[in-house]
N, C-alpha and C positions, 0 to 999 in steps of 0.2 A: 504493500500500500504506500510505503514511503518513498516513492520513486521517483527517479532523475529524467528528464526531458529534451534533447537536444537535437540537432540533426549536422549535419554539415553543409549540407547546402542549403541554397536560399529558399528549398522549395517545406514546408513545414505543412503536412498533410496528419496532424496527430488527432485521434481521437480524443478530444477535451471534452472535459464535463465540468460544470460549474456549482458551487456552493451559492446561493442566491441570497444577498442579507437586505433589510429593511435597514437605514440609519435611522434609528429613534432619536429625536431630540428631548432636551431638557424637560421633564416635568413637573420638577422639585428641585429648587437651589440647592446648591450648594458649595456653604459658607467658608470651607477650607480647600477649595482649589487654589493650587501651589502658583498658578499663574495671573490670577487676579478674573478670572473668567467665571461660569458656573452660577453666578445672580441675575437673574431676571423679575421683569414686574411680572404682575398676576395675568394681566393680560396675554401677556408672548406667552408662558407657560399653557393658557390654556388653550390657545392656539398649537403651540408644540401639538398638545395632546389631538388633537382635531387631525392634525395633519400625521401624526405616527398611526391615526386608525385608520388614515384611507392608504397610510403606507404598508399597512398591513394585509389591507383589502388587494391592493396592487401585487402586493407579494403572493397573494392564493390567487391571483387570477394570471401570474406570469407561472406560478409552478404547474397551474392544470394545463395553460397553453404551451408547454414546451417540456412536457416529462420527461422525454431524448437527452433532451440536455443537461436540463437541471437536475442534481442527484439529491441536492438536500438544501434545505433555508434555514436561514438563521436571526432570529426578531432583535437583534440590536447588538452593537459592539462597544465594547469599553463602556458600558453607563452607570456601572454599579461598583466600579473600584472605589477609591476615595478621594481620587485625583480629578474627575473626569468633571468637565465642563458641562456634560449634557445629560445629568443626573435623570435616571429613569427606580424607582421602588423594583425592589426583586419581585414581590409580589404581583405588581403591574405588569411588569417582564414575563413572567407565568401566565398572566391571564392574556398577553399575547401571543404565547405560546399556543397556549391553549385552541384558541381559535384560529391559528395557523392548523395544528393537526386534526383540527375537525373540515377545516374545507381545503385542503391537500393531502394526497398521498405519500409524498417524502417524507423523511425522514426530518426533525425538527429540534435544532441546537442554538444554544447563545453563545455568543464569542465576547470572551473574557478574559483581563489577564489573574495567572494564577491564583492572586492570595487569596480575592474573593471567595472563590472556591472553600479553599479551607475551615472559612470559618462565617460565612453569612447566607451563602446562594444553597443551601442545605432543600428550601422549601422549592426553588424554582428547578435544582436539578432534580428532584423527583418526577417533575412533570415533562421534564425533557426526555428525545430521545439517545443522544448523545451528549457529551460536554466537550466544549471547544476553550482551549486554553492558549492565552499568548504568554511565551517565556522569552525575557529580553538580558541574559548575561551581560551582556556592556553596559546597558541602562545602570544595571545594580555595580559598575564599579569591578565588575570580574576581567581578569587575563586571559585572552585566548587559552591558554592553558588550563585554566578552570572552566571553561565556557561549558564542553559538553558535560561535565560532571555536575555543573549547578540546573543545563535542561534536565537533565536525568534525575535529577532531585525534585526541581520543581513536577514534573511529568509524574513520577512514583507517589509523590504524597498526595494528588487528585487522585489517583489510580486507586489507591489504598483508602481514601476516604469512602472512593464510590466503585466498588468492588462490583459490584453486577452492572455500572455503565460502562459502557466505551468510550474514550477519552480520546480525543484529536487534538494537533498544536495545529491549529491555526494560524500562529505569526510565531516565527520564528526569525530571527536573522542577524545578522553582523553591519553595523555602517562604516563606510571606508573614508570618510574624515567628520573632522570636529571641530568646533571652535571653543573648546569646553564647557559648553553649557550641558550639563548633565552625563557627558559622556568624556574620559578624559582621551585627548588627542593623543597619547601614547598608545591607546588599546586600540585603534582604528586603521585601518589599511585595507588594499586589495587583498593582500598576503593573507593577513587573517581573516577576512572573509572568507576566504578560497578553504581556508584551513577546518573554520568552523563548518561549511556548508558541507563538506567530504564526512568530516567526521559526525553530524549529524545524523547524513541521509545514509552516511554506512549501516549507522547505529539502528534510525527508523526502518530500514528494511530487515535486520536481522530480528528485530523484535514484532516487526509488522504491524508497526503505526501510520495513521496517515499527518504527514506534514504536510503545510502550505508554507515555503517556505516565501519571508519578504524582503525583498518583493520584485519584481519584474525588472524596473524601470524607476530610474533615479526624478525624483518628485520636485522639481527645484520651487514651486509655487507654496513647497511647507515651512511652515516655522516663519522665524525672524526673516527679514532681508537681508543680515548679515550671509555672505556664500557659502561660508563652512557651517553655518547649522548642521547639526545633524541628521536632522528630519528630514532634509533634503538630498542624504546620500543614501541608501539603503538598498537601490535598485544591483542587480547584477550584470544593469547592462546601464551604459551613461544615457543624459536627454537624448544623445543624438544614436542613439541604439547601438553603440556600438560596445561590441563583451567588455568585461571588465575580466581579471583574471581567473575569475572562477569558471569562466566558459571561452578564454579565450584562444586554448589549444583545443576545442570541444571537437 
């Protein structure tokens, strides 16, 4: 399941299939987002909410229109950490879960990063049918050389939490520069990328996990406008598509 994609030449005829997500926005501040973001008035909030139920309606009416394709959907990403600007209740989350797998056939997961997990999203993975985890080792300050031992930690304590679900990493990846805002410019390069993404997907197929690893294609329109933000490298291939090291002997 945790497998690598390439071709050599320019012609790319692969059988993809896609994970399909709603982005829920905010529908409850919140007051300790690290960036100054996450507070809204009453009104945009209940707006949000208005506008995440017809993005949920949109989400069952794209999964029954293209089953071929889509294998599975996912009712919102990052809203329930502690960080997250677009604050959605777990409980909320569930109830649009819920209504997702009543009027689709796929399969139905929330994409989250790990700690949640552990210790609040108790009520909503019940209702789900998989759980989708983002594990991010450079974010937390780790060494290439700690990198796949801290995924494999984060991945095993979801795993052991919820023993009869199936657990997917979702986001996974290495950024190849920095300007140190949350990630320190020593741990970033192609080199470790290339390093992390081998040792990973080695790792994901012996154990036969599914990864999404992130992500495609370097995002320059994220973050700051400073140019070494981080948020703005993460892609495996530059804006202008062309490999970065991790695919560029491919």
């Amino acid at each position: 399941m945790g497998k690598r994609f390439w071709t050599s030449s320019g012609k790319k005829n692969l059988d993809f299939q896609v994970m399909l997500g709603a982005f829920i926005e905010a529908e409850m501040n919140n007051f300790g987002c690290p960036w100054g973001g996450g507070v809204y008035s009453e009104k945009q909030l209940a707006h949000n909410k208005k506008q995440n139920e017809k993005k949920i309606r949109k989400l069952i009416d794209l999964a029954n229109q293209y089953p071929g394709i889509i294998f599975s959907l996912s009712v919102g990403n990052e809203a329930c950490v502690d960080w997250t600007d677009h604050y959605v209740s777990a409980a909320q989350v569930a109830g649009y879960a819920q209504k997702v797998q009543q009027g689709a056939s796929q399969p139905v997961t929330f994409c989250e990063n790990y700690v949640p997990w552990l210790h609040k999203l108790k009520p909503l993975a019940d209702v789900l049918d998989f759980i989708s985890i983002h594990t991010y080792p450079v974010w937390e300050y780790k060494h290439i050389h700690e990198a796949l031992d801290y995924t494999k930690s984060n991945y095993y304590a979801v795993k052991e939490k919820y023993p009869d679900k199936p657990v997917v990493i979702t986001e996974a990846g290495w950024a190849t520069s920095s300007n140190g805002r949350g990630i320190d410019p020593e741990h970033v390069s192609e080199e470790n990328q290339a390093i992390y993404y081998k040792d990973l997907m080695d790792w994901a197929e012996t154990e036969n996990i599914l990864v999404f690893f992130f992500e495609a294609f370097d995002e320059t329109w994220k973050g700051s406008p400073e140019p070494l933000e981080p948020e703005k490298h993460w892609g495996v291939y530059k804006i202008d598509r062309t490999p970065k090291k991790v695919f560029a002997r491919r």
